[in-house]
C-alpha positions in Angstrom: -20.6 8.5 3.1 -19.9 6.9 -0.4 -20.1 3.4 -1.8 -17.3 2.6 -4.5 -15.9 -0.2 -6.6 -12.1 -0.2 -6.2 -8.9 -2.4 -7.8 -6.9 -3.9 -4.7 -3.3 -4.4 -4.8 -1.0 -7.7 -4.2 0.4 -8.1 -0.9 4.0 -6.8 -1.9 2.1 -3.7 -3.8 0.1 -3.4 -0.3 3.2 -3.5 1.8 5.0 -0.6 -0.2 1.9 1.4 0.3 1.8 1.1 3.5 5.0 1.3 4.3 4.3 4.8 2.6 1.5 5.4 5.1 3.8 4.6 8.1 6.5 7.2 7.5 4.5 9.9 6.7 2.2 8.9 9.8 5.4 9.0 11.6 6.6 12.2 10.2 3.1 13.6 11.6 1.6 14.2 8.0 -2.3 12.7 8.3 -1.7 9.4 6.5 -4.2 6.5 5.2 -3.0 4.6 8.0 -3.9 1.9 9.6 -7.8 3.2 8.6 -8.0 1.7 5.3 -6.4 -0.6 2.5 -4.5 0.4 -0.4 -6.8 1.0 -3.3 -7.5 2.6 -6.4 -11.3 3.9 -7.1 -12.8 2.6 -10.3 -16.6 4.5 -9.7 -18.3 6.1 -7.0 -21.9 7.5 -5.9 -23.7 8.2 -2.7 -25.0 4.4 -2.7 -24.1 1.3 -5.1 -26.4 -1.7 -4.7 -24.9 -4.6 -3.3 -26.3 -6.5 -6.3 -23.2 -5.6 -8.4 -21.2 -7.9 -6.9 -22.7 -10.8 -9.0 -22.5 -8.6 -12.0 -19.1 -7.6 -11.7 -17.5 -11.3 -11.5 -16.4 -11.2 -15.4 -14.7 -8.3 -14.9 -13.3 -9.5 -12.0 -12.4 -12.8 -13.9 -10.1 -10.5 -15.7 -7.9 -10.1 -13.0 -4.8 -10.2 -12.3 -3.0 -8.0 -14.1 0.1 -5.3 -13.6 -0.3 -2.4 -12.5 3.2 0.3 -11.8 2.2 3.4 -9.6 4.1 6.7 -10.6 4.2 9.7 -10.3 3.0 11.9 -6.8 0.2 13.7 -7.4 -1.7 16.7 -5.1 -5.5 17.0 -5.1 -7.3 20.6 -3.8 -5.9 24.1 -3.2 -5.4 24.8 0.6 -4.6 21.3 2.7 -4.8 18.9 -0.1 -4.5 15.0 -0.9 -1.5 13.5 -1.5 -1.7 10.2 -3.8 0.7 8.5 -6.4 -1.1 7.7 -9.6 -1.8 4.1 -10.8 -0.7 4.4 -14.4 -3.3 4.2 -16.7 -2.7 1.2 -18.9 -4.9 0.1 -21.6 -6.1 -3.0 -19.8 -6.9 -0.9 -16.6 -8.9 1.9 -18.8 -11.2 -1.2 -20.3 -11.6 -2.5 -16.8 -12.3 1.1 -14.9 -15.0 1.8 -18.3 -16.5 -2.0 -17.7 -17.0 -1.5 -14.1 -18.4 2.2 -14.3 -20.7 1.2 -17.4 -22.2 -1.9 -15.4 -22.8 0.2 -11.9 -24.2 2.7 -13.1 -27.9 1.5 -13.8 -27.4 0.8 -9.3 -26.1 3.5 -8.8 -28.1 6.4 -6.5 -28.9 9.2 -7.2 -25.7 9.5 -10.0 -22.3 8.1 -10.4 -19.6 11.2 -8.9 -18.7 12.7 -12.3 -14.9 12.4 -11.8 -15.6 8.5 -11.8 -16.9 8.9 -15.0 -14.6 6.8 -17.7 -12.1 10.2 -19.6 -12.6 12.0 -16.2 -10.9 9.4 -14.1 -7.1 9.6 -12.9 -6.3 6.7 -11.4 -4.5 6.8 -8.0 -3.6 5.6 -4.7 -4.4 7.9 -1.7 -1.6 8.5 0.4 -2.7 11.4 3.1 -5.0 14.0 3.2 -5.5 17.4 4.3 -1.8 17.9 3.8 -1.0 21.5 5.1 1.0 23.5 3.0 3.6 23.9 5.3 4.1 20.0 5.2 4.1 19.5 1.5 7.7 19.6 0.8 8.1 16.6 3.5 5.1 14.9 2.5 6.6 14.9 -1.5 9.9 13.5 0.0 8.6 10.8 1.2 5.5 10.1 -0.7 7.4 9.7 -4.2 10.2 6.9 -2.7 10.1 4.6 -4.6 10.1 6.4 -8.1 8.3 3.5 -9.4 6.1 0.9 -7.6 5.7 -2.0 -10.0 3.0 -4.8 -8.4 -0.1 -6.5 -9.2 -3.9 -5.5 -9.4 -5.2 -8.8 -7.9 -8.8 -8.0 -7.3 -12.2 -5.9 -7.1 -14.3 -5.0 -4.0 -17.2 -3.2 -3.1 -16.6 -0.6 -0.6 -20.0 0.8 1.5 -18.4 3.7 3.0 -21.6 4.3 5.3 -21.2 0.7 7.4 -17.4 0.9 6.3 -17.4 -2.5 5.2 -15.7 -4.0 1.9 -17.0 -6.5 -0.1 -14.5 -9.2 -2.1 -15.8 -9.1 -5.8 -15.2 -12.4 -7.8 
């Protein structure tokens, strides 16, 4: 598994997202839900030392700040990943490009090169391995609302191998 360093969401933000997760659960497209928490990934390797919780807490003294998630977005070819992208505002390019720069010295073996800041598109998983033949339903219901407007209200660390988070701040 991975270890990551993710934005979380306000509760009304979270609520919408899940809310997301529910109907396409429901609609019996392979949603986030109820396995995880709405989140955007700032960096990610195969391991992140627990250490950079302490060094994160400026960044995370930065926080809150607004956030609106768009547009729907599809990642892969065959059964893909459905998410809707965090815009990517000025504020939350600095803090993905502070975050990145200070994990990457515990960081093992690398940082995942699509973490990396200019090769990062923010975003909000929805579902994955979306079949093709559900696309057109999961896109219906994935991109109500058009607009999401909410609040990025914290950091955590995520340790994907105990599948624990980790509050930063």
């Amino acid at each position: 598994m991975v270890h990551s360093v993710e934005l979380v969401f306000d509760a009304e933000t979270e609520a919408t997202v899940r809310a997301i997760w529910d109907e396409l659960r429901d609609a019996g497209i392979p949603s986030q839900a109820p396995a995880s928490r709405p989140h955007a990934t700032l960096t990610v390797a195969q391991h992140i030392d627990a250490e950079v919780e302490q060094i994160l807490r400026p960044v995370a003294a930065r926080l809150p700040l607004p956030c609106r998630l768009g547009a729907t977005l599809i990642f892969g070819r065959s059964a893909g990943v459905l998410a809707r992208l965090l815009l990517p505002s000025p504020d939350l390019l600095d803090v993905q490009a502070q975050v990145h720069r200070a994990c990457v010295p515990l960081m093992t073996p690398a940082p995942m090169p699509h973490s990396e800041p200019g090769q990062w598109t923010p975003h909000v998983t929805l579902a994955r391995r979306v079949a093709p033949t559900r696309l057109a339903t999961a896109l219906r219901i994935a991109g109500r609302p058009a607009e999401i407007a909410g609040t990025v209200i914290g950091l955590r660390r995520w340790n994907g191998d105990k599948r624990t988070e980790h509050p930063i701040g």
